[in-house]
C-alpha positions as CSV (number, residue, x, y, z in Angstrom):
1,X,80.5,179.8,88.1
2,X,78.1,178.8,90.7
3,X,78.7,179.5,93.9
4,X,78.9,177.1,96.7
5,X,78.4,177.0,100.5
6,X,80.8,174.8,102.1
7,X,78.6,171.8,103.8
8,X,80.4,171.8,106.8
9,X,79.6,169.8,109.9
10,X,75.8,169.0,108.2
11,X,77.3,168.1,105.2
12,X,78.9,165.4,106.7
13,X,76.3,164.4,109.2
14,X,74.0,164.3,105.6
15,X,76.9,162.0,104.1
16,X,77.1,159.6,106.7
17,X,73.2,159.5,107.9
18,X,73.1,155.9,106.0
19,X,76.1,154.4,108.1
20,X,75.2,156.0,111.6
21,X,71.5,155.4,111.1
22,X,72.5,151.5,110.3
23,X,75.1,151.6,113.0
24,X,72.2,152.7,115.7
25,X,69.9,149.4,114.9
26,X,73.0,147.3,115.3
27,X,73.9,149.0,118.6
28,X,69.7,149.1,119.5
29,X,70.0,144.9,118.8
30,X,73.4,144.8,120.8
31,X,72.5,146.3,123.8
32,X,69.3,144.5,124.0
33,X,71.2,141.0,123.4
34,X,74.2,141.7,126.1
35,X,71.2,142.5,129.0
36,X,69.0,139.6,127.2
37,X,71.3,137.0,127.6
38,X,72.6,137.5,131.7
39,X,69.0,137.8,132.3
40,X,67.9,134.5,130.8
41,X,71.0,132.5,131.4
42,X,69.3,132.9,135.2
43,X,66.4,131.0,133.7
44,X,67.9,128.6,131.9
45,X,69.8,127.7,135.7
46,X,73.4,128.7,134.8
47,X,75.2,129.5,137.6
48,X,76.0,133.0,138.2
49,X,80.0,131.9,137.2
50,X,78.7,130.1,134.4
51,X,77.0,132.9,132.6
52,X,79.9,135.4,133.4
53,X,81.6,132.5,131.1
54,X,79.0,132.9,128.2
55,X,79.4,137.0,128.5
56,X,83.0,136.6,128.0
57,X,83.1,134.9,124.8
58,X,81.9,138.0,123.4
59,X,85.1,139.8,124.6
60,X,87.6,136.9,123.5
61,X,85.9,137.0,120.0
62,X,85.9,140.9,119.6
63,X,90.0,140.6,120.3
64,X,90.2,138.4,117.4
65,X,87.8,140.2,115.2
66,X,90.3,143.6,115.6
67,X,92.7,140.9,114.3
68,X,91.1,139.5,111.6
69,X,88.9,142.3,109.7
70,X,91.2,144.9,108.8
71,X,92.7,142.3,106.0
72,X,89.6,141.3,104.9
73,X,88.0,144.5,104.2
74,X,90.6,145.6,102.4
75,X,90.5,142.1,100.3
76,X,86.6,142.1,99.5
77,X,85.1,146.0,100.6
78,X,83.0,147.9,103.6
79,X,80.1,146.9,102.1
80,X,80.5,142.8,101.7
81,X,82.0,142.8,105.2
82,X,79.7,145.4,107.0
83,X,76.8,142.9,105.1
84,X,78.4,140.0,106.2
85,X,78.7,140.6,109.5
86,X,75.7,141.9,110.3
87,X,74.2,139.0,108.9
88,X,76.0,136.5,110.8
89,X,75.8,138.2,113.9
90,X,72.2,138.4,113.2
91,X,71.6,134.3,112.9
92,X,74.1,134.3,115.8
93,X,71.7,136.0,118.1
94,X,69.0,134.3,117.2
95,X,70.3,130.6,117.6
96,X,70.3,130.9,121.2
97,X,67.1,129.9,121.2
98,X,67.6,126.9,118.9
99,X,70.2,124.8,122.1
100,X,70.2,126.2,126.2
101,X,73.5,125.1,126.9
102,X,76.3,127.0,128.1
103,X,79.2,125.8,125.6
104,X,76.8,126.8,122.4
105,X,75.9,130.0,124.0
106,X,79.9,130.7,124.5
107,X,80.5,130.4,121.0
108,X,77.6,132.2,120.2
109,X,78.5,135.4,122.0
110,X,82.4,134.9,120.9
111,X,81.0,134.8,117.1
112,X,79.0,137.5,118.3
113,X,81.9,139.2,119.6
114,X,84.0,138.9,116.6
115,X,81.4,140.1,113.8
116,X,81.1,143.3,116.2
117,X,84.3,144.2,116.1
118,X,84.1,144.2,112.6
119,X,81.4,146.0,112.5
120,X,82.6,148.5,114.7
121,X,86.5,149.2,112.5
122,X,83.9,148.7,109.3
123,X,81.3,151.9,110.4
124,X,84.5,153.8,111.4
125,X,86.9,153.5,108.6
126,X,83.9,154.0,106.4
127,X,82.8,157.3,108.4
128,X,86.2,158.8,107.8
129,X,85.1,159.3,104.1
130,X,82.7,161.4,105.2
131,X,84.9,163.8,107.3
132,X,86.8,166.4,106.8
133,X,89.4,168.6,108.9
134,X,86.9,170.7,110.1
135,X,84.0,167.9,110.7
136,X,86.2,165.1,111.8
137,X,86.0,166.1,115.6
138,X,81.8,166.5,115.5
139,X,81.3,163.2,113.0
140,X,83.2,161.2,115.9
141,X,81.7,162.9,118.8
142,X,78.3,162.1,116.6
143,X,79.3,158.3,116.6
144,X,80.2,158.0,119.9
145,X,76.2,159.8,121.0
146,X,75.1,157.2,118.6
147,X,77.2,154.3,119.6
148,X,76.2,155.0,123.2
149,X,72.7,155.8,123.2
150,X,71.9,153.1,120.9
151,X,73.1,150.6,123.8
152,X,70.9,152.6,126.1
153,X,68.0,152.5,124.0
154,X,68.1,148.9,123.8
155,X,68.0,148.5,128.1
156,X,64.6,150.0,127.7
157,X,63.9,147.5,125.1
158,X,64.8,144.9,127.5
159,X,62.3,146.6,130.0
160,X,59.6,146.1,127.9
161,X,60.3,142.9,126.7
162,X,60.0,139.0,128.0
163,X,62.6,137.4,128.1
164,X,61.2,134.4,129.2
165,X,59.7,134.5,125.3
166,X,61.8,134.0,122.1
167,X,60.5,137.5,120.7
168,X,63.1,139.2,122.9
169,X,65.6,137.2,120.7
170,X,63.8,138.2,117.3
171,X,63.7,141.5,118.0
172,X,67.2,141.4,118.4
173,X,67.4,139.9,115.3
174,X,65.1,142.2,113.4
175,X,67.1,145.3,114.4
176,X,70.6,143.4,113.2
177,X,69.5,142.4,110.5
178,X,67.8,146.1,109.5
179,X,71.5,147.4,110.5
180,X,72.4,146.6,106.6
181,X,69.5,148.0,105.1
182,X,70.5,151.7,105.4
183,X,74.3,151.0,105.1
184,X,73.7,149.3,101.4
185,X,72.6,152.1,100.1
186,X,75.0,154.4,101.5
187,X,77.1,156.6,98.6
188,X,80.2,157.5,101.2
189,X,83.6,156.5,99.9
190,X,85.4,154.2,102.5
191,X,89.1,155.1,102.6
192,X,91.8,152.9,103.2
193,X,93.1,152.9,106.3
194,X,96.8,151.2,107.0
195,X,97.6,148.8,109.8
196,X,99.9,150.3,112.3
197,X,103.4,148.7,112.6
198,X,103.9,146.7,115.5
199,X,105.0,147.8,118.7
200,X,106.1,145.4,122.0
201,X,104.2,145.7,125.3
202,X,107.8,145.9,126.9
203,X,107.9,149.2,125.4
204,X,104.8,150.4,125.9
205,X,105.5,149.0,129.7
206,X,108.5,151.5,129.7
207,X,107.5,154.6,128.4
208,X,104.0,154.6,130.2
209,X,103.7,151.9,132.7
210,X,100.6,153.6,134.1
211,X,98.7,153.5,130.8
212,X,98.1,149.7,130.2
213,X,97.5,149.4,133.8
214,X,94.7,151.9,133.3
215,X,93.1,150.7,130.5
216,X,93.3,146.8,131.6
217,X,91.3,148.2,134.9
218,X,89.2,149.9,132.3
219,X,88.5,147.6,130.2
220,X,87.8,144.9,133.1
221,X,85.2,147.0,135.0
222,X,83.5,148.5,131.9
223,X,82.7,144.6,130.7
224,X,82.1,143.5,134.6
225,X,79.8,146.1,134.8
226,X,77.8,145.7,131.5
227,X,78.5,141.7,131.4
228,X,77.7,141.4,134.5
229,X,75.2,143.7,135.9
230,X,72.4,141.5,134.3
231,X,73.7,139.1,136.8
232,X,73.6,141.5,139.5
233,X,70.1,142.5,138.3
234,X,68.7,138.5,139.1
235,X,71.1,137.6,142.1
236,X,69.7,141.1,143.7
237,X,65.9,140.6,142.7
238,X,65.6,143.9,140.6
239,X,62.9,144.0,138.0
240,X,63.7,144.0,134.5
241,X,62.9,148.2,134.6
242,X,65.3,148.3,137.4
243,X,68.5,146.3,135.6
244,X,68.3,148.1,132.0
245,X,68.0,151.5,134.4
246,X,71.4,150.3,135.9
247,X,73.6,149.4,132.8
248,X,72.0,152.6,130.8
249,X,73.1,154.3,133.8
250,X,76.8,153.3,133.5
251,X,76.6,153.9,129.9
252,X,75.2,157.5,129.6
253,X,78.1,157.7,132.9
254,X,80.8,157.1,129.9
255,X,79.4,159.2,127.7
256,X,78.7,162.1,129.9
257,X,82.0,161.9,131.9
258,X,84.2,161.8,128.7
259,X,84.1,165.4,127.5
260,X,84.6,167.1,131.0
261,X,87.2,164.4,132.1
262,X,89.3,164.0,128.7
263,X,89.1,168.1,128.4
264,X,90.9,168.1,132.4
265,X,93.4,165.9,131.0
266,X,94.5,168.8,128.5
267,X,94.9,171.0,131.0
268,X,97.3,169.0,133.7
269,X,98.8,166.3,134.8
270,X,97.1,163.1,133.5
271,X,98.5,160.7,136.0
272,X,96.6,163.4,138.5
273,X,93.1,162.8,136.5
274,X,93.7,159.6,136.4
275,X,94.2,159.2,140.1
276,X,90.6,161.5,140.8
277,X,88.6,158.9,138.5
278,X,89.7,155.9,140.3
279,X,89.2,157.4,143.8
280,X,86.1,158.9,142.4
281,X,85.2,155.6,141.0
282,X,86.1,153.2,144.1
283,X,84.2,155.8,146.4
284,X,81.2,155.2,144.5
285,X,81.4,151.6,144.0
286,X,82.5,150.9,147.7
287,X,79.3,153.1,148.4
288,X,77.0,151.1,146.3
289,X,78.3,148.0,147.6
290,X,77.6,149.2,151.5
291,X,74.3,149.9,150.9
292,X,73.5,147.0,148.6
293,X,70.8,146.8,146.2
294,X,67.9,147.2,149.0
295,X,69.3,150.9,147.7
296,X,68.5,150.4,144.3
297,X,67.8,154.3,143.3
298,X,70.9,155.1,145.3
299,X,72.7,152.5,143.8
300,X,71.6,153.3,140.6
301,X,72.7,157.1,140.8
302,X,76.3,155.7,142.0
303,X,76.5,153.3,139.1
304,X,76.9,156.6,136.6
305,X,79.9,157.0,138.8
306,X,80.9,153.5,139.0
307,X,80.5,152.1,135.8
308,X,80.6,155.3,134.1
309,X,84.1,156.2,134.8
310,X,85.0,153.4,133.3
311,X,85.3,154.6,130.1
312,X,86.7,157.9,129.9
313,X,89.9,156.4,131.9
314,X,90.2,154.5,128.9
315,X,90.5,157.3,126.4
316,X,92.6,159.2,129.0
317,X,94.8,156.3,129.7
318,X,95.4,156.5,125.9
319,X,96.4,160.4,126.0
320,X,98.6,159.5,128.7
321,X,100.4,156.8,126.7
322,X,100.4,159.7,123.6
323,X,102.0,162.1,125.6
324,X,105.1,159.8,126.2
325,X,105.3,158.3,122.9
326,X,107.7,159.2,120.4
327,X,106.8,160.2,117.3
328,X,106.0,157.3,114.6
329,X,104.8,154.9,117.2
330,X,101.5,156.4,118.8
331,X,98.9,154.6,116.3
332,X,100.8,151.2,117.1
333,X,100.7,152.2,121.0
334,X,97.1,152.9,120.6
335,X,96.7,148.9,118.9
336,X,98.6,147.6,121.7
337,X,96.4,149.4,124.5
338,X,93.0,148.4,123.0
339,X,94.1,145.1,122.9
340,X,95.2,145.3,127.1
341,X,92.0,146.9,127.4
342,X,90.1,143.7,125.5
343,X,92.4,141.1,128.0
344,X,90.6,143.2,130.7
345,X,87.4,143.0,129.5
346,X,87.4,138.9,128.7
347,X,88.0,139.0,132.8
348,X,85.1,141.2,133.5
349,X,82.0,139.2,133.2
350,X,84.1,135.9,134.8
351,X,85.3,137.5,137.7
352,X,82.1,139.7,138.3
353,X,79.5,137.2,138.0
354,X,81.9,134.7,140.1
355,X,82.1,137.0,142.9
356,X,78.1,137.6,142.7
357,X,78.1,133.9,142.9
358,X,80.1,133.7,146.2
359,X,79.6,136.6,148.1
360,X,76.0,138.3,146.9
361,X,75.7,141.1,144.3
362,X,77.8,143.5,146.2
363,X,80.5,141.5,145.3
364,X,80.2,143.3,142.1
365,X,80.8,147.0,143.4
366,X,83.9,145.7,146.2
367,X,85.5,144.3,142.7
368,X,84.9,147.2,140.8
369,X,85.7,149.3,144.1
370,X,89.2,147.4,144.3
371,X,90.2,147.4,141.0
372,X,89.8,151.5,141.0
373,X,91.8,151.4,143.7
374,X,94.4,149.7,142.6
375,X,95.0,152.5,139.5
376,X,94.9,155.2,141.9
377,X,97.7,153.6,144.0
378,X,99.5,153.0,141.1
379,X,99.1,156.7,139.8
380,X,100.0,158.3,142.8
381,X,103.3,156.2,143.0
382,X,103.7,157.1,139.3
383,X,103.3,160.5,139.8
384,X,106.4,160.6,142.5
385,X,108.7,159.2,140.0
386,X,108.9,161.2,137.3
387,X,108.0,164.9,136.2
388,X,104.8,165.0,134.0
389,X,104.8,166.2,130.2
390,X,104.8,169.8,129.9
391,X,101.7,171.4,128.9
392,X,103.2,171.5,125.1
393,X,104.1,168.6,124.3
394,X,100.9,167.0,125.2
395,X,98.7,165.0,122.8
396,X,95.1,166.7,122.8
397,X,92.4,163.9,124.2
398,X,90.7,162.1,121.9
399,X,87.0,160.9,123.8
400,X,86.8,157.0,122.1
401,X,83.6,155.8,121.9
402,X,83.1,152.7,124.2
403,X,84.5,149.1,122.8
404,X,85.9,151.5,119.6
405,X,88.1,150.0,117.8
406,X,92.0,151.4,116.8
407,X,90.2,152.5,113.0
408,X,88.8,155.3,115.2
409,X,92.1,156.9,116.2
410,X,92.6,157.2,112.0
411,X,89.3,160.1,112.3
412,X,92.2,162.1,114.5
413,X,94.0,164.4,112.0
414,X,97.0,164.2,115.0
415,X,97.8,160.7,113.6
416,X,98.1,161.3,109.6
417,X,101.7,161.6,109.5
418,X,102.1,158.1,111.0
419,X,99.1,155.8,109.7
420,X,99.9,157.4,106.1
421,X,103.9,158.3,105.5
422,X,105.6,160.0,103.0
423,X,106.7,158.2,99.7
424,X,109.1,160.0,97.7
425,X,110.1,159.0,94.0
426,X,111.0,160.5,90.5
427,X,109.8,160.4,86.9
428,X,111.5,160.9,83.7
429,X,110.8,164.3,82.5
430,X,112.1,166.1,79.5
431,X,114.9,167.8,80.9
432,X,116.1,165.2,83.9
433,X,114.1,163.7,85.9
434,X,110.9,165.3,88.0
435,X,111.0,164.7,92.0
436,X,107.0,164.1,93.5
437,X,106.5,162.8,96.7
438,X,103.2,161.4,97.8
439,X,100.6,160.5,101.1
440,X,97.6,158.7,101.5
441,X,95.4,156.4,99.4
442,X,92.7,156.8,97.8
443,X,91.6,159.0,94.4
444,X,94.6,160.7,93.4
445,X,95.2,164.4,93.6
446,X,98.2,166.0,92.1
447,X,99.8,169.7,93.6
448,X,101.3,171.8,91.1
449,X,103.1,174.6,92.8
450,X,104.2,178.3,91.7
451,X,107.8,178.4,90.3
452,X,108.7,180.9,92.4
453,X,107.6,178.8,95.8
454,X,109.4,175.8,97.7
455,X,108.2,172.5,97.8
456,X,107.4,173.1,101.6
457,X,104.2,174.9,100.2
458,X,102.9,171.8,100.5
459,X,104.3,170.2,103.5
460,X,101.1,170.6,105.2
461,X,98.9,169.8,102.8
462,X,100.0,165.7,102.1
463,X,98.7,165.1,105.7
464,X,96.4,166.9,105.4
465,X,94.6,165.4,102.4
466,X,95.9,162.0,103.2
467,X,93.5,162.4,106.4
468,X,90.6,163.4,104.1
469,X,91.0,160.0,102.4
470,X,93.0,161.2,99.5
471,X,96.0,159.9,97.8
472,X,98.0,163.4,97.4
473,X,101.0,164.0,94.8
474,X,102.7,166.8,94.9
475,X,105.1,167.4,92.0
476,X,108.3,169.6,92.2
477,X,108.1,173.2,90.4
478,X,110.4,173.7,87.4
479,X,112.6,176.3,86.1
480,X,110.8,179.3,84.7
481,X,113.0,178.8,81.6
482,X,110.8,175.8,80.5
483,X,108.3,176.0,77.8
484,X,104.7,175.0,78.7
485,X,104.6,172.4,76.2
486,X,107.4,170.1,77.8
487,X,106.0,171.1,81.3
488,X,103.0,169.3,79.9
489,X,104.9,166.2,78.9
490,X,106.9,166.0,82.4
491,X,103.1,165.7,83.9
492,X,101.9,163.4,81.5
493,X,105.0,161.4,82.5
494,X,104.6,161.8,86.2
495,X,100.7,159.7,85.4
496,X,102.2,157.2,83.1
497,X,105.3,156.1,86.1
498,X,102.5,156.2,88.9
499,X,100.5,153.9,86.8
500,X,97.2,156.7,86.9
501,X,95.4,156.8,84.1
502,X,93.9,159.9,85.5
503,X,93.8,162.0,88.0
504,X,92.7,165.5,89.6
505,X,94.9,168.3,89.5
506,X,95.1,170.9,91.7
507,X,97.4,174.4,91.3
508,X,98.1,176.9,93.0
509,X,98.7,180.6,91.7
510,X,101.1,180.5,89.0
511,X,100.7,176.7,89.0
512,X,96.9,176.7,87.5
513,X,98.4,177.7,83.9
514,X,100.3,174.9,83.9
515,X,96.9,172.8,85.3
516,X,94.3,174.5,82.6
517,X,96.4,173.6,79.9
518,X,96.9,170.5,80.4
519,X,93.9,169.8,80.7
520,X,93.1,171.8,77.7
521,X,95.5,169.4,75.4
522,X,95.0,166.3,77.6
523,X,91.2,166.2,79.0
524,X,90.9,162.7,78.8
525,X,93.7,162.5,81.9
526,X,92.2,164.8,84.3
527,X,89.6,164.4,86.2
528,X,88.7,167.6,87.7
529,X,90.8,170.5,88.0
530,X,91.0,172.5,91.1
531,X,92.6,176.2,90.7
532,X,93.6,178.6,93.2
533,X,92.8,182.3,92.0
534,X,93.5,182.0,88.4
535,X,94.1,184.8,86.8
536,X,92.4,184.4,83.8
537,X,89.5,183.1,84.3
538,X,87.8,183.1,80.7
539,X,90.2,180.3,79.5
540,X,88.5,178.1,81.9
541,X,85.5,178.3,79.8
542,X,87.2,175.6,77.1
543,X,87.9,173.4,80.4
544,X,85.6,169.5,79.5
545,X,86.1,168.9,83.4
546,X,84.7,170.0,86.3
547,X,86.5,173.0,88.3
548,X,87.0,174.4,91.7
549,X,88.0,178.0,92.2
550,X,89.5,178.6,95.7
551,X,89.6,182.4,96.5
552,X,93.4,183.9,97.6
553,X,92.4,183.0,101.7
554,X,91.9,179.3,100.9
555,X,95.8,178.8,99.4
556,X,97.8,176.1,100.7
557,X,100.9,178.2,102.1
558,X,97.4,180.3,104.4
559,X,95.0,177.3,105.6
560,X,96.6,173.7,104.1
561,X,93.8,171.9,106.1
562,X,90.9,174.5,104.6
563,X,92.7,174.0,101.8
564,X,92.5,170.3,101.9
565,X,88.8,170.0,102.9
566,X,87.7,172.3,100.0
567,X,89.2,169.7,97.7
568,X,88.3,166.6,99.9
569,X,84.1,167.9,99.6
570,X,84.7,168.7,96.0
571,X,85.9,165.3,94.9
572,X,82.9,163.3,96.9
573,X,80.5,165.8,95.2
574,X,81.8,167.9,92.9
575,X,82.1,166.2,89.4
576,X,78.4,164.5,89.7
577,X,76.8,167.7,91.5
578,X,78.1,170.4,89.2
579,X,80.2,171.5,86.4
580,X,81.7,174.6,87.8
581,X,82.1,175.4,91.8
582,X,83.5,178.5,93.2
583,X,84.6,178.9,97.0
C-alpha cells in the first residue's frame, strides 16, 4: 500500500490554481474597466449624473445575472458558461469604443454586469470542488485576496494607462479574454449546487429588520464609492495616480477590515458592531468631506475607512440575519439579502455622481457619511428592543468576498444540511425491503455500516460529504443472521433502484467484508472501495479497484468531516493517481 500525505490546504490551492489564476485576469480587466469608464465618460462630456447612470447598469445587470445563471449552468456546464461569459463580457468592454453615447454605454455595463455575476456564482460553485472540510475556510479566504486584490491591481493599471486612447479598452479586453485560458484547462469537478427555496422580504423584515437595512446601506455606498469615485477623481482634479490610489484604498479597506470586524461579531452583540462600523464609517466620511480633496492624502487614508467599511457590514449584516433565522431558511435569507444589497448598489453610482454634480465632490463623503448614519441610528434603536442572541446560538461569520454571489455561502459547511436535504427511500432486498437514505449530488458514495452500529453512525457524515460535492448513500445494516451472498444481492439491488450503474463504496469496520466482497463478485459495479481498518488486509490483494485504507482515528462515529475529506481527495485523485492509498 503506498502511503499518502493528506494534501491539505495546498492541495486545494494546487487544484484550483487554474480557476483563481483565471479569476484574477477577469478581476485585473474589471477593475481597470469600472475606474476606465467614470474617467472617460468626463471626456466624452457626460454629465456627472449621466455617468453615475452608465455605472449603474452594471449593478441592474449583475441582479439579473444571479437570476439567470444558476439554470443555465446546470443546463450546459462551468465550463460553456464560465467561456461564454467571459467572452461576451470581453467584446462588451471593448465596444465602448465602437459608439460615445450614454444609452449604448448603459447597456454595455448592464451586459457587463450580468456576464459577471455569472462569472462570479461560476468560479465559486466550481471552487467548491476543490475544497474540503478542512480547506473550505482558507480556499474562500484565498478567493476573496484574489477577488480583491485583482480589483486593486487593475487601479494601478488605470494609473499607468491613457484613457484618452483605446488601448486602455484593449487591455481590458486582453485580460478578459485571457480569464478563459487557464480555466479551460482546469481538471476541478464543479459540484452541483441547489437553488435555495424562496423566502419573502416580509419575513426577512420580521425576524431581522436591521439586516436588510444594513446591507442595502452597504451595498449603496460600496457601488457609490467604486462607481463613483472615478467621478469624484475628475469633478475634484485628482490625477489618474491619485483616483486608482482612492478606490484601491476602499477596496484593500474591505478586505483588511473583514477578518478583525466579522471575528468581533462572534464574540458579541452584532447589532453593537454594527453600530461601531457606521459611526466609524460616517466619522470618516464626514471627515473627508470637511476637508475636501485639497486633502487628498488625508482623504485617501479616510477612504480605507469610508469605503472600506462598506463591505464587511455586509457580511456581518448577513451573520446578523443567520443568527435570527430558523433553521431551513438561512441560505434563502442569504438570496434575499444579496439581492437588497444589489437594489442598493444600482442607487450608488446615480445618487453619488448626482450629488458630485450639484454640490462638489464632497457631496460624495456627506452621502456616504449620512447613509452610515442612518444604520447606526437604526442599530442603536434595534438594540433597545430586543435582547441579542446568546453567544450559542450564534451563526459563526462568514467574511464574503465583495459583490460575491449567494454560490459562495454553499463553500460554508454551516449550510449543508439546508442547500442539500435528506432523501430517504427503500429497495427491494432479499429478505424485505433495505431502508438508504441519501445527501448531495454528485459521484455517488455508498456507507455500509457495522451490524452491531446504528444508522446514526452516519448522521454526520451525509452533510458532511454532501458539502465535499458528493452524492452520499448510506444503506441500513442487516441482521447478523444474513448470509454474505444475499447481503451482496440487497446491494446490488440498492444500485439497480437508484438507477447507478456504479458506484464507490465505503465501509466501515465490520462493514468492509461486506464492501471487499462485493467487489470481489461484482467489480464491474464499484468504482473504488474505501475501507476503514480492515481486518484482513491480504484479501484486498484480489481487489480490480482502487482502495483507501482509513486507519481506526479516521472512522465516521470519531471525525465524520475527516472522515469525509479523506474520501472527498480520494475520489478527485485517487483512481487516476494510484492503485492503492493508505491514510
Amino acid at each position: 500500500m503506498a502511503q499518502v500525505v493528506r494534501a491539505g490546504l495546498r492541495g486545494s490551492l494546487r487544484d484550483a490554481l487554474p480557476l483563481l489564476a483565471g479569476f484574477s485576469f477577469l478581476m485585473v480587466g474589471h477593475g481597470l474597466t469600472s475606474t476606465l469608464l467614470g474617467i472617460r465618460s468626463a471626456l466624452e462630456g457626460f454629465s456627472a449624473s449621466v455617468t453615475g447612470i452608465i455605472l449603474a447598469g452594471y449593478y441592474l445587470g449583475f441582479l439579473l445575472g444571479s437570476l439567470w445563471a444558476p439554470a443555465t449552468i446546470r443546463r450546459v456546464g462551468h465550463i460553456r458558461v464560465f467561456a461564454g461569459l467571459a467572452s461576451l463580457a470581453s467584446c462588451s468592454v471593448i465596444l465602448h469604443i465602437v459608439q460615445a453615447a450614454p444609452a449604448t454605454w448603459f447597456l454595455l455595463r448592464a451586459l457587463t454586469g450580468l456576464c459577471m455575476s455569472g462569472l462570479y456564482i461560476t468560479t465559486e460553485t466550481w471552487l467548491n470542488g476543490a475544497a474540503t472540510h478542512a480547506t473550505r475556510s482558507g480556499l474562500l479566504s484565498s478567493y476573496m485576496v484574489v477577488f480583491t486584490g485583482g480589483t486593486a491591481v487593475g487601479q494601478l493599471l488605470f494609473a499607468l494607462s491613457n484613457p484618452a486612447e483605446a488601448s486602455a479598452f484593449v487591455i481590458a479586453t486582453v485580460l478578459i479574454s485571457l480569464a478563459v485560458v487557464p480555466v479551460s484547462l482546469a481538471t476541478v469537478y464543479a459540484p452541483y449546487i441547489p437553488d435555495p427555496q424562496p423566502l419573502p422580504f416580509r419575513e426577512l423584515l420580521t425576524v431581522a429588520p436591521l439586516a436588510p437595512v444594513a446591507a442595502s446601506v452597504a451595498g449603496f455606498t460600496g457601488a457609490a464609492m467604486l462607481g463613483a469615485g472615478a467621478v469624484y477623481g475628475a469633478s475634484a482634479g485628482l490625477s489618474q495616480a491619485g483616483t486608482a490610489t482612492l478606490i484601491a484604498a476602499a477596496l484593500l479597506g474591505g478586505l483588511g477590515l473583514q477578518i478583525p470586524l466579522g471575528r468581533w461579531s462572534d464574540r458579541t452583540d452584532r447589532r453593537r458592531v454594527l453600530f461601531a462600523m457606521s459611526i466609524a464609517g460616517a466619522g470618516a466620511a464626514g471627515a473627508a468631506a470637511a476637508l475636501g480633496p485639497g486633502r487628498a492624502l488625508m482623504v485617501v487614508v479616510l477612504t480605507f475607512v469610508a469605503g472600506g467599511v462598506a463591505f464587511p457590514l455586509y457580511s456581518v449584516a448577513s451573520a446578523h440575519v443567520n443568527d435570527y433565522m430558523e433553521s431551513g431558511h438561512v441560505v434563502a435569507a442569504g438570496a434575499r439579502m444579496i439581492l437588497v444589497n444589489g437594489f442598493g448598489a444600482v442607487a450608488g453610482p446615480v445618487v453619488g455622481a448626482t450629488g458630485i454634480q450639484l454640490f462638489g465632490p464632497a457631496a460624495l463623503y456627506a452621502i456616504l457619511g449620512l447613509n452610515y448614519a442612518a444604520v447606526a441610528a437604526y442599530a442603536l434603536f434595534r438594540m433597545r428592543k430586543r435582547q441579542p442572541v446568546p453567544e450559542h446560538e450564534r451563526y459563526s461569520h462568514v467574511p464574503l468576498p465583495v459583490g460575491s454571489s449567494t454560490s459562495a455561502a454553499a463553500m460554508v459547511d454551516v449550510y449543508a444540511q439546508e442547500l442539500y436535504p435528506v432523501i430517504y427511500g427503500e429497495a427491494p432486498g432479499v429478505d424485505g425491503p433495505i431502508e438508504f437514505r441519501e445527501q448531495g449530488y454528485g459521484t455517488a458514495v455508498v456507507l455500509v455500516g457495522d451490524r452491531d452500529q446504528g444508522a446514526e453512525v452516519w448522521d454526520w457524515v451525509l452533510p458532511a460529504l454532501a458539502a465535499n460535492g458528493l452524492r452520499a448513500i448510506a444503506v441500513q445494516s442487516r441482521s447478523s443472521t444474513q448470509s454474505p451472498g444475499d447481503y451482496q444481492e440487497d446491494l446490488l439491488a440498492l444500485l439497480r433502484e437508484l438507477d447507478l450503474g456504479s458506484a464507490v463504496f465505503a465501509g466501515n469496520h465490520g462493514g468492509t467484508g461486506a464492501v471487499t466482497q462485493f467487489a470481489v463478485h461484482y467489480y464491474d459495479r464499484v468504482d473504488a472501495a474505501v475501507l476503514v481498518a480492515p481486518s484482513d488486509e491480504e484479501s484486498l490483494e484480489s481487489l480490480a479497484c482502487p482502495v483507501l485504507i482509513l486507519e481506526d482515528h479516521l472512522a465516521p462515529e470519531q471525525q465524520p468531516e475527516a472522515f469525509a475529506d479523506a474520501i472527498a481527495e480520494f475520489v478527485r485523485h485517487g483512481p487516476t493517481a494510484a492503485a492503492r492509498w493508505t491514510i
